[in-house]
C-alpha positions as CSV (number, residue, x, y, z in Angstrom):
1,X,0.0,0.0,0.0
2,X,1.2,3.6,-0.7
3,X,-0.1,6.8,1.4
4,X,-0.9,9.3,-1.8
5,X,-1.8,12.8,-0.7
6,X,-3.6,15.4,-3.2
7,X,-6.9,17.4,-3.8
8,X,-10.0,16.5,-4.8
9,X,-11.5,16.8,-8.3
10,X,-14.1,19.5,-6.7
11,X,-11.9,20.9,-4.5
12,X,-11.6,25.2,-4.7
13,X,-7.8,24.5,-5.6
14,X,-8.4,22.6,-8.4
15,X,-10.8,24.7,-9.6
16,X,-9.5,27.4,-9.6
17,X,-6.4,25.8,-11.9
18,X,-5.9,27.5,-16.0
19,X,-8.2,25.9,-18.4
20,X,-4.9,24.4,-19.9
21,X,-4.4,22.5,-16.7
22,X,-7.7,21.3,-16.1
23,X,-7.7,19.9,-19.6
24,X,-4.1,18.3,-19.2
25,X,-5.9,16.4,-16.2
26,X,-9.0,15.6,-18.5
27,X,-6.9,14.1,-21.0
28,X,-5.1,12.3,-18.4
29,X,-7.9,10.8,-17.2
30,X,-9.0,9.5,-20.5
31,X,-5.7,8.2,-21.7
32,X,-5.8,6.0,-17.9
33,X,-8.9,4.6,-18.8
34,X,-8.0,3.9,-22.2
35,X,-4.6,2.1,-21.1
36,X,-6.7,0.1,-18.2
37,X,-8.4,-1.3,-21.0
38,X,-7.2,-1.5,-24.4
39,X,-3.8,-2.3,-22.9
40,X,-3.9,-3.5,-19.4
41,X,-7.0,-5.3,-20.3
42,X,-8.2,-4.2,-16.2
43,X,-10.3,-1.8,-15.9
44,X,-11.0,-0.1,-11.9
45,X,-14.6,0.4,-12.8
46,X,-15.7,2.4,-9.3
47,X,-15.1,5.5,-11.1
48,X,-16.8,7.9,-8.4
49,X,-15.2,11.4,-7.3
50,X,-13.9,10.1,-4.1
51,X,-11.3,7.5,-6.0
52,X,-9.4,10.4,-7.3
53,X,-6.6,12.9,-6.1
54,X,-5.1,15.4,-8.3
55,X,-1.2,16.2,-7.2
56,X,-1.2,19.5,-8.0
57,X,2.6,21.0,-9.2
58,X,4.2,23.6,-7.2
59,X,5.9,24.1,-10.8
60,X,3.6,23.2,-13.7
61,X,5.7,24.8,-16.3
62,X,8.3,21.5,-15.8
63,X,6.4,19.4,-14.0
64,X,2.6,18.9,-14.9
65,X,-0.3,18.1,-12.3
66,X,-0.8,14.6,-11.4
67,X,-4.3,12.7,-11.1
68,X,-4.0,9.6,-8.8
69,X,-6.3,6.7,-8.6
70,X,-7.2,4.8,-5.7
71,X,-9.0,1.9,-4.5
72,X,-8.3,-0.9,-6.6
73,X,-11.3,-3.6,-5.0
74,X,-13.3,-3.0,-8.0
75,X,-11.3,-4.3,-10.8
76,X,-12.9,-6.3,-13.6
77,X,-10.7,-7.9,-16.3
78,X,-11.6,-8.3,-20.0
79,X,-10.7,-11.3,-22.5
80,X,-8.9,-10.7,-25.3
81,X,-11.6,-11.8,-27.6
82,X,-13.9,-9.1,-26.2
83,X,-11.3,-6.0,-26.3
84,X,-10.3,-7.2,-29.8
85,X,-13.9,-6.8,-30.9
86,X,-14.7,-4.1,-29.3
87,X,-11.5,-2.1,-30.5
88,X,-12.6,-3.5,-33.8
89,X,-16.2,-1.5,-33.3
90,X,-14.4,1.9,-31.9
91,X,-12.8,1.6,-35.4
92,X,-15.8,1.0,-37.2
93,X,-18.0,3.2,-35.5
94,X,-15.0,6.4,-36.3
95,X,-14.9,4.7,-39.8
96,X,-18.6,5.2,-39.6
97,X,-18.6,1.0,-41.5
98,X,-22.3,0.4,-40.8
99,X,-21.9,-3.4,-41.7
100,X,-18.6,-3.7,-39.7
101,X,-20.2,-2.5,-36.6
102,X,-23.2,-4.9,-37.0
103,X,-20.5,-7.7,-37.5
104,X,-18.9,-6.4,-34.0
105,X,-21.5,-5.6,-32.4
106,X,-23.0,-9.4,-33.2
107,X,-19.6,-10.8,-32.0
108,X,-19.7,-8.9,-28.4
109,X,-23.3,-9.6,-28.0
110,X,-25.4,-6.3,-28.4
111,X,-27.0,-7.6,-31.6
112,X,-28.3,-11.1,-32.9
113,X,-28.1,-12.4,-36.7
114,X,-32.0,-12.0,-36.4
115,X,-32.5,-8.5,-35.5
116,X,-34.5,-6.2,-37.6
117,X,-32.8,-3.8,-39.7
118,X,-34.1,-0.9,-37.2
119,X,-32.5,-2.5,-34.9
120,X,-29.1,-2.7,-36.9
121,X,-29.5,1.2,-37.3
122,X,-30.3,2.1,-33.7
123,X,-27.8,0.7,-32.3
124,X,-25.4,2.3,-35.3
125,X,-26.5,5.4,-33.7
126,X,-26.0,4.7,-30.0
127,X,-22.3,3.6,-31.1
128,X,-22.2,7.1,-33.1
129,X,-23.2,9.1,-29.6
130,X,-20.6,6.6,-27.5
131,X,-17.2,7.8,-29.7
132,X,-18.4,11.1,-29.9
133,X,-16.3,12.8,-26.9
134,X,-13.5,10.4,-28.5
135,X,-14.7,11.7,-32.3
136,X,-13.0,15.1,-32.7
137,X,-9.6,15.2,-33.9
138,X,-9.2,19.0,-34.2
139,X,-11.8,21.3,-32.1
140,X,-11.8,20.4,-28.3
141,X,-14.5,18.3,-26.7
142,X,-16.3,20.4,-23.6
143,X,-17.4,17.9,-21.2
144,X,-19.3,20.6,-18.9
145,X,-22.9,21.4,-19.4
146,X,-23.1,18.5,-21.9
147,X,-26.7,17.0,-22.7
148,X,-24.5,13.5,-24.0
149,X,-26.1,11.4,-20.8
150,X,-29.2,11.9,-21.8
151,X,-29.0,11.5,-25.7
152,X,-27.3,8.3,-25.0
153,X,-30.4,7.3,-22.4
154,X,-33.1,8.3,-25.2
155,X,-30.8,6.2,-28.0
156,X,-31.0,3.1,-25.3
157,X,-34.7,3.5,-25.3
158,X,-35.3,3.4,-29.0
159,X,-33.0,0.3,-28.9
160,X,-35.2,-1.5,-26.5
161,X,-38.5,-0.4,-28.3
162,X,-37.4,-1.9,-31.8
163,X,-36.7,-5.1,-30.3
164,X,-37.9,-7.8,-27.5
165,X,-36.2,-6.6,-24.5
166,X,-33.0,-8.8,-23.3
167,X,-29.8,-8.2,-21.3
168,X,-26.8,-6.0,-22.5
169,X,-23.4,-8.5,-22.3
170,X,-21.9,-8.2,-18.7
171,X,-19.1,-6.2,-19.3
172,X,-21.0,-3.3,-21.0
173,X,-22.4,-2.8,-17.5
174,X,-18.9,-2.5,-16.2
175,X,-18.1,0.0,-18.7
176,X,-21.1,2.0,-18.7
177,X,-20.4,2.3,-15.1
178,X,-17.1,3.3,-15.7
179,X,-17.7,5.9,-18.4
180,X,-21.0,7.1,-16.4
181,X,-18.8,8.1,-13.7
182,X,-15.9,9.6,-15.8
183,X,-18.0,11.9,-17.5
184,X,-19.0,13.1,-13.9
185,X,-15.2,13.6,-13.6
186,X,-14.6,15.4,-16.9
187,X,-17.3,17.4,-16.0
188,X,-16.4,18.7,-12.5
189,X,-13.2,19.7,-14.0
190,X,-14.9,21.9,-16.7
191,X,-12.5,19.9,-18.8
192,X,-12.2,20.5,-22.7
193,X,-10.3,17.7,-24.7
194,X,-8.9,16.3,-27.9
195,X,-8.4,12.6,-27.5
196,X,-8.8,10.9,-30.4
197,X,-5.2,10.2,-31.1
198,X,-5.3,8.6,-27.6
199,X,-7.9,6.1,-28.4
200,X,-6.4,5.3,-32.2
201,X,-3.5,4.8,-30.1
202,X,-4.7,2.4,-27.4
203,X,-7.0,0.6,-30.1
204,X,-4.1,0.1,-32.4
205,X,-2.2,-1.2,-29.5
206,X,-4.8,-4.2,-29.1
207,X,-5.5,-5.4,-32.4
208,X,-1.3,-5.4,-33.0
209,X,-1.3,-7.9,-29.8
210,X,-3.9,-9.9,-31.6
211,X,-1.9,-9.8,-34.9
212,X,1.3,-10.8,-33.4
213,X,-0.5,-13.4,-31.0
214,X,-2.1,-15.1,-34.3
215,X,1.4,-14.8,-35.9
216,X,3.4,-16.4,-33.4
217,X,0.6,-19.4,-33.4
């Protein structure tokens, strides 16, 4: 165990930190979620306020503010079969591949070979409104005042009213969990991001270990 000392995300001190740094900490925050996953393959999915510090530099112009992560009792680890389908879907969803996302979505268990073709495009949609904080690869993302909860919720619905009602796959709950409570984060800080070569990154990552894993076989 390690004593870590810092501030909290809502804390006046943090706060009251330059847009600049509050966004260096957003992007932080998204490239340690990223890396949990794509790379790591574990994922701390208790993603609430009170699991995160924020070391804040004495002297940010050579040493840049910190976020730490506590509590690691809620960790849940992915197969490699699931990340490498659901990296394959981040890719098709950017690449906007309407069958590709069927096909990946099929493979991780949203879909089934018999749903409708409303179905298909719902669910094309909700992926859309997922990447879309991830989407932008010039113009910064603001996560404050954001309505992207609640379009996401209404997409959900029309998903469940164009088909019989059944269980999203497991992990999804662990990542919507996750991401629920990271946009709460992003939010606090007011933060304004550009992360899309951070997810290309950590998506090319895991479908490379998959190529060289199928290579060495």
């Amino acid at each position: 165990l390690d004593y870590m000392t810092g501030e909290r995300i809502d804390s006046s001190l943090v706060k009251d930190l330059s847009q600049e740094r509050r966004n260096h900490l957003g992007q932080a925050l998204l490239d340690l979620y990223l890396r949990e996953l794509f790379c790591f393959g574990r994922v701390q999915t208790d993603a609430h306020i009170g699991n995160f510090l924020v070391s804040v530099s004495a002297s940010p112009e050579t040493e840049p503010d910190r976020v730490i992560l506590l509590d690691f009792g809620a960790i849940r680890e992915f197969s490699t079969d699931f990340l490498f389908s659901y990296a394959g879907l981040v890719r098709a969803t950017f690449s906007e591949d309407r069958g590709a996302v069927a096909e990946k979505g099929t493979q991780l268990g949203f879909l089934k070979t018999c749903d409708s073709e409303e179905v298909h495009r719902e669910f094309y949609e909700f992926c859309r409104l997922v990447v879309e904080p991830f989407g932008l690869e010039r113009n910064s993302y603001c996560w404050k005042n954001n309505n992207l909860p609640k379009r996401l919720a209404d997409q959900l619905n029309r998903i469940i009213q164009a088909r019989e009602f059944r269980p999203p796959p497991r992990e999804a709950l662990f990542l919507d969990r996750k991401s629920t409570g990271l946009f709460c984060l992003l939010s606090k800080l007011e933060a304004k991001t550009q992360s899309r070569e951070l997810v290309e990154k950590a998506i090319n990552y895991r479908l490379s270990q998959i190529s060289e894993h199928s290579t060495a076989e």
